[in-house]
C-alpha positions, 0 to 999 in steps of 0.5 A, spaced: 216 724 656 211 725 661 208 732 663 204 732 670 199 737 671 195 739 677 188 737 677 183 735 684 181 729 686 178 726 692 183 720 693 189 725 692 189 731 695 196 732 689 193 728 683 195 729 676 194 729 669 198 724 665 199 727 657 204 723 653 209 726 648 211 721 643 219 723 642 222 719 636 226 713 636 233 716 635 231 721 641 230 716 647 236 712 645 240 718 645 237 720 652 237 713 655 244 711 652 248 718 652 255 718 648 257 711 646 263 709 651 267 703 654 270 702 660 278 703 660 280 703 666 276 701 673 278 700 680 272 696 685 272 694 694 268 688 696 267 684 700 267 676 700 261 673 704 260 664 703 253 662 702 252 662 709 253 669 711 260 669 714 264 675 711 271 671 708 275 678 705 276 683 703 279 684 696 281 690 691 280 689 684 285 693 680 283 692 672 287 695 666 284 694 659 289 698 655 294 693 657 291 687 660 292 687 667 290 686 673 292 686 680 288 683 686 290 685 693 288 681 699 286 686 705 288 684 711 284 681 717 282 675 713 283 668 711 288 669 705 294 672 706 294 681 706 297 683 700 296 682 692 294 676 690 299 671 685 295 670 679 296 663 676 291 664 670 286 670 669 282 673 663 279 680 661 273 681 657 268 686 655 260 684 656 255 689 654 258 693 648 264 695 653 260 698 659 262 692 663 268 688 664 268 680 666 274 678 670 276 671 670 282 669 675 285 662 679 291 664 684 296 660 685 294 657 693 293 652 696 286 653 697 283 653 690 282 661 690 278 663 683 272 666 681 269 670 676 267 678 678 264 683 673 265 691 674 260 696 670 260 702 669 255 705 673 259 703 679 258 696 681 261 690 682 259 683 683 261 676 681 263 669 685 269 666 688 270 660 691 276 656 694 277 649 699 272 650 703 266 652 698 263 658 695 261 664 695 258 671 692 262 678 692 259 685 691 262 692 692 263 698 688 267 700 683 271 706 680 271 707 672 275 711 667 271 711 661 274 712 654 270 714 647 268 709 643 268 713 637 274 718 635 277 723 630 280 721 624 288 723 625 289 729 620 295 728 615 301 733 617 303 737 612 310 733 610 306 727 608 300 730 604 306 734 600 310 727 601 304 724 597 303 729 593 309 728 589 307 721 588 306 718 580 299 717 579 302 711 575 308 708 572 309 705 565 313 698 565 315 693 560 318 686 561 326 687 561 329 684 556 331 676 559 323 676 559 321 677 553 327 673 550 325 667 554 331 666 559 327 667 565 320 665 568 316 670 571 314 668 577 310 675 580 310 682 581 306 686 586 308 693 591 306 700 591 307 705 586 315 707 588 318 702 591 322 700 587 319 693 583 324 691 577 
């Protein structure tokens, strides 16, 4: 960290004096990244502008990770037709530890409508799209829904700590009698202790 104080100077008439405090590592990494977290959930507006300038739409992004959807919705006013988009293929996945999520997608049109978009969770947005008649960059802003990336451990309820309570600590078994008498080869034998193995 930095810690600024008055001074005089002939060029500044506010200088200051820089002293510098050395923080341990674990500290500044703590500051800079702050509690771990991945994006869950996030919704972005932008606009498509092709590679001359000319605004070509208006889209919505509408991204769900915990149940891997992803809606598309064309604003009006444009080249493609208002209303959501219907996806042919499309693909999610997380970039930057869970902080980003990359969007692949090619809709089902005519013109070859596909392109790749990023959102992050600083609340940005921006990727490539293309069709038909050329390509072209997208940028917008997004909305995040952050999860924790470390949770709890369930604590175990009552009825199952006093289910496991009841539980041999091991079990005495001898081969039965068509085995040790040589009628029957054993193949194997394996499970937990009280199910039911003969």
């Amino acid at each position: 960290l930095a810690q600024a104080t008055a001074g005089s100077g002939p060029l500044d008439p506010f200088p200051v004096e820089v002293r510098a405090h050395r923080l341990p590592h674990s500290a500044v990494l703590a500051m800079v990244r702050g509690p771990p977290s991945f994006v869950a959930r996030a919704s972005a507006l932008g606009h498509w502008v092709d590679e001359v300038g000319r605004q070509k739409g208006e889209f919505r992004f509408e991204v769900d990770m915990e149940n891997g959807r992803l809606s598309i919705i064309s604003e009006p006013g444009f080249e493609l037709e208002a209303g959501p988009v219907k996806l042919r293929s499309h693909s999610l996945k997380y970039e930057s530890n869970g902080n980003s999520i990359c969007v692949r997608f090619a809709a089902e049109s005519s013109s070859n409508f596909e392109g790749t978009v990023v959102l992050n969770e600083r609340g940005e947005t921006e990727g490539r799209l293309m069709d038909g008649s050329g390509a072209g960059c997208f940028r917008g802003i997004a909305t995040v829904e952050l999860r924790p990336a470390a949770t709890v451990a369930p604590r175990p309820q009552y009825c199952l700590i006093e289910k496991m309570g009841k539980q041999p600590r091991w079990l005495t078994w001898s081969l039965p009698a068509s085995i040790a008498q040589g009628k029957v080869l054993l193949i194997g034998i394996g499970g937990a202790p009280g199910s039911g193995k003969r």
